[in-house]
Phi, psi and omega in degrees: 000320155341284193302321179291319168291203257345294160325309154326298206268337170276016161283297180283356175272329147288022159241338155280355156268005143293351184254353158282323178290351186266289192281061173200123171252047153270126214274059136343118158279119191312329165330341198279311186300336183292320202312310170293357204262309183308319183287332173287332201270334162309311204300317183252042170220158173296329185240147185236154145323095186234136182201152197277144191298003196270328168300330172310297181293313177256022156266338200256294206265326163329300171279348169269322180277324173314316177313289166358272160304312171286353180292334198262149191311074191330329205265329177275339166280333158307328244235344181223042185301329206299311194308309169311314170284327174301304166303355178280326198232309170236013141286355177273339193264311169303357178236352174290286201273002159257016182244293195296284223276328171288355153274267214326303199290350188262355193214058204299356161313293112046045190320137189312317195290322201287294169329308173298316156327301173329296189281345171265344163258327183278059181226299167292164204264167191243040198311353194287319163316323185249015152298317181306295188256037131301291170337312190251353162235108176309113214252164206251136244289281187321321210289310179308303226286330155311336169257325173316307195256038157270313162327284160350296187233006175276002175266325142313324174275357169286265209322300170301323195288329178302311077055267172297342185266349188258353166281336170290291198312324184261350174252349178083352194228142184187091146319097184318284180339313202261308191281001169292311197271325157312290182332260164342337170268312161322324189280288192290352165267346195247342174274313172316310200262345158258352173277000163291328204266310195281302169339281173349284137356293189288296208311317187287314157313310136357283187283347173273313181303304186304346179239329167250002161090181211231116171243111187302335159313269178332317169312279197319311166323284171347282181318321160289326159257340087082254183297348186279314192304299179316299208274311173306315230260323187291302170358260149012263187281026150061019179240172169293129167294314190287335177256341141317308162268011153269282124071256152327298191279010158295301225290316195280349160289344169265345176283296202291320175319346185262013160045026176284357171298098180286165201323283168348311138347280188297312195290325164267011181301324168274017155263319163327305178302326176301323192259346136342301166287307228263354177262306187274314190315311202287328175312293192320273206289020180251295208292339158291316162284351178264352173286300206322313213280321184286342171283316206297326191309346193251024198271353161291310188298317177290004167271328184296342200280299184281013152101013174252198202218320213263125162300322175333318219302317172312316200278009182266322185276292165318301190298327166281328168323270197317290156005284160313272255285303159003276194284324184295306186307325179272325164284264200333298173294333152283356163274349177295274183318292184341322183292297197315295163325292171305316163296324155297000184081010195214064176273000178275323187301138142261162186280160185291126199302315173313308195295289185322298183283342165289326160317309186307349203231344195255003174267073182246130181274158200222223190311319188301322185302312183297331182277334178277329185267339149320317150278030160308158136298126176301330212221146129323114177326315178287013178081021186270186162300158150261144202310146176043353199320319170299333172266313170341293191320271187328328195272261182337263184328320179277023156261335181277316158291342144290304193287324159335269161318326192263325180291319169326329194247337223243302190283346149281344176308289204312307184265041177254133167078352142341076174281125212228113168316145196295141171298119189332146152267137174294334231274009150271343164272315175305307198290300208291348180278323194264316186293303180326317188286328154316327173321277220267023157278314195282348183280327193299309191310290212295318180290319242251317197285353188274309174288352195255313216251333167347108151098345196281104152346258213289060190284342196294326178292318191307328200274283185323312170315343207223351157280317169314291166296351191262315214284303202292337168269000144302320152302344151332301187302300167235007143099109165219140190249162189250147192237114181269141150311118192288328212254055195240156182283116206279296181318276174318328169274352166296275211322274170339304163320324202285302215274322193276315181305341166299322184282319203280311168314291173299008142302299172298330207297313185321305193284323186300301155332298170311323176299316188287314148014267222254015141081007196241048126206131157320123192299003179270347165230016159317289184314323185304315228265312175283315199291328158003273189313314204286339190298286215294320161002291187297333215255293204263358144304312143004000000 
């Protein structure tokens, strides 16, 4: 009974802290608001929240990055793939062995393997914080999107590399070589095993929905498990997980393009998924804030870890963290453009200082950070503590809460008044998208209306009926309005209308799925464009 209360009161703290972060107009990110909540329900409740880390790690972050990857736009990650790895892949390697050797050396207590640990959970980015305040400061498309899909992979390669640094801490031993080629095995069986797993997944579903109809429950289930599946089986076969489901969740964005899901379906699954991201994200930082108060209560015995007396020392310790985490971040992304720049012909530019330091402020650590320093070993192989695993804990939150707040205060002073080149417009592949699809509703109408009135004394409904809809897509085309015979049987022809407007729907949906295919609309608006069609489906399947 506990434990269900206990679940219960972290639920309801994450709806109230969406609903505070709404009404309090200081542009805040709701973490900050889960953060606090958390810190109440810690001062004043008897219990904490204890959960083992591994459970922890697959309870959390598998369905959240599988979303991750599948949501996120293919074409804008392709398209600033170069920008993305870099920053994904090698500020993550470059703030792992330059943060781990500048912990050790400033908190020589501190064991190297642990320090590196350390430096390896605060190194990945959090988007769900700067989507928050992106509400309240408009931050500009390309830039998010570089960062969702930096976000995207720099939380496998934080995580493997974290991965490899608590295997030293517990073995004593650690080979650039062995830990090269574990990588790579790591990396590529775990990219392997979710995109096998979701192909897989589909084909078999697929072929059951064809022969044995489509139970929309069932779908949703699927989906859900989906990252779990994924992510146990890299596990398993010793590869990443974390890149297993994000992995998957790319893979399920080009599969799901072949539109064999109905609509009903689709709309609720993604409402599921929808409450899903907003449950767990919001669980993490409310169990982060319910964490503060026990830590804060040990922050003297964990001051004693760094060989000081004085409490002051942690917030001394934090504040240089962030700092690093900072300057590093701020060297890379301007070595970043540059590369860019260069590569573009146009290496006499320099990059905007402004642009640079708001990437820079927009790299604020989150749920990945809190869930990677949580799965430290409690124990040693020989059953001892494992070193310093408390302050580690105490550092890292108080890197997430910083890196909150300073973006919060720090990305809007940056980008106000910020002339930035205009975000490409879509709005002529979307119209040449909308018109195709309308095309080929009036090419669906026009067969179906031919085969249905065929040989019927009331062929006359069929035919008004499919004039009725062929007129409203056409008005798409040329804005023309369509006029019905009033005095045609108002009941049968709503029916008829329904059968044919269904026919007409899925003719778009088709079409639309085929553009995205073959690559002539961007899949962010591919998506918009379907979920439309699915809306009104749903209304006249209904």
């Amino acid at each position: 009974m506990e434990t269900i209360t206990m679940i219960l009161v972290l639920l309801l703290a994450v709806v109230v802290s969406g609903i505070l972060s709404r009404a309090i107009p200081i542009p805040l990110p709701r973490p900050l608001f889960q953060i606090a909540l958390g810190a109440v329900i810690g001062l004043i409740a008897d219990w904490r929240v204890t959960l083992d880390p591994e459970i922890f790690f697959l309870l959390f972050l598998p369905p959240l990055l599988f979303l991750d990857g599948w949501r996120i736009p293919r074409e804008e990650l392709f398209k600033d793939g170069k920008t993305v790895i870099e920053l994904a892949l090698g500020l993550v390697i470059f703030t792992v062995v330059g943060m781990g050797f500048f912990i050790h050396w400033m908190i020589p207590s501190m064991p190297l393997a642990v320090a590196f640990a350390l430096a390896a959970v605060v190194s990945p980015t959090d988007p769900i914080a700067v989507s928050a305040i992106a509400q309240r400061v408009p931050i500009p498309k390309r830039m998010m999107h570089i960062l969702e899909g930096e976000s995207l992979l720099n939380d496998a390669s934080g995580l493997v590399c974290l991965r490899f640094a608590i295997a030293a801490a517990l073995t004593g031993a650690f080979s650039i070589q062995t830990a090269t080629l574990n990588f790579l095995w790591v990396a590529l069986g775990g990219i392997a095993v979710g995109v096998g797993v979701t192909w897989a997944v589909f084909r078999a579903k697929s072929w059951i929905s064809r022969h044995f109809g489509e139970d929309g429950g069932a779908q949703i289930l699927i989906s859900l498990l989906i990252p779990f599946g994924s992510y146990l089986i890299a596990e398993h076969v010793h590869c990443s997980g974390i890149l297993a489901a994000v992995a998957a969740g790319i893979t399920m964005g080009f599969v799901e393009a072949s539109g064999e899901i109905a609509a009903a379906t689709r709309i609720r699954r993604a409402t599921v998924w929808d409450t899903i991201q907003f449950t767990a994200n919001g669980i993490i930082f409310v169990i982060l804030g319910e964490q503060l108060p026990l830590i804060l209560g040990g922050a003297a015995e964990i001051v004693r870890t760094t060989g000081h007396r004085e409490v002051w020392w942690l917030a001394i310790y934090v504040a240089a963290i962030n700092i690093g985490l900072a300057a590093l971040r701020f060297l890379w992304v301007w070595l970043s453009f540059r590369l860019t720049l260069f590569r573009e012909g146009q290496w006499r530019q320099r990059p905007n200082w402004r642009v640079v330091a708001a990437m820079s402020f927009a790299g604020v650590r989150g749920a990945i950070t809190l869930a990677g320093v949580l799965t430290l070993p409690l124990a040693m192989s020989d059953g001892s503590p494992f070193p310093a695993r408390d302050l580690a804990i105490f550092l890292a939150m108080g890197v997430i809460i910083v890196s909150l707040i300073g973006a919060s205060i720090g990305l809007p002073l940056l980008l106000r008044g910020l002339a930035l080149p205009p975000d490409p417009s879509h709005l002529a592949q979307e119209d040449a998208t909308r018109i195709a699809a309308a095309e080929a509703a009036i090419a669906a109408v026009e067969q179906a209306e031919h085969a249905m009135a065929e040989g019927r004394p009331d062929a006359d409904i069929y035919v008004a009926a499919a004039s009725r809809i062929m007129d409203a897509y056409r008005q798409r085309i040329d804005l023309r309005r369509s006029e019905i015979d009033e005095a045609l049987s108002r009941k049968q022809l709503e029916k008829v209308e329904r059968e044919l407007r269904l026919i007409a729907l899925r003719a778009e949906r088709a079409e639309i799925f085929r553009r995205s295919q073959n690559r002539q609309v961007g899949s962010e608006i591919a998506r918009k464009m379907v979920r439309e069609i699915d809306l009104l489906e749903a209304r006249y399947a209904g």
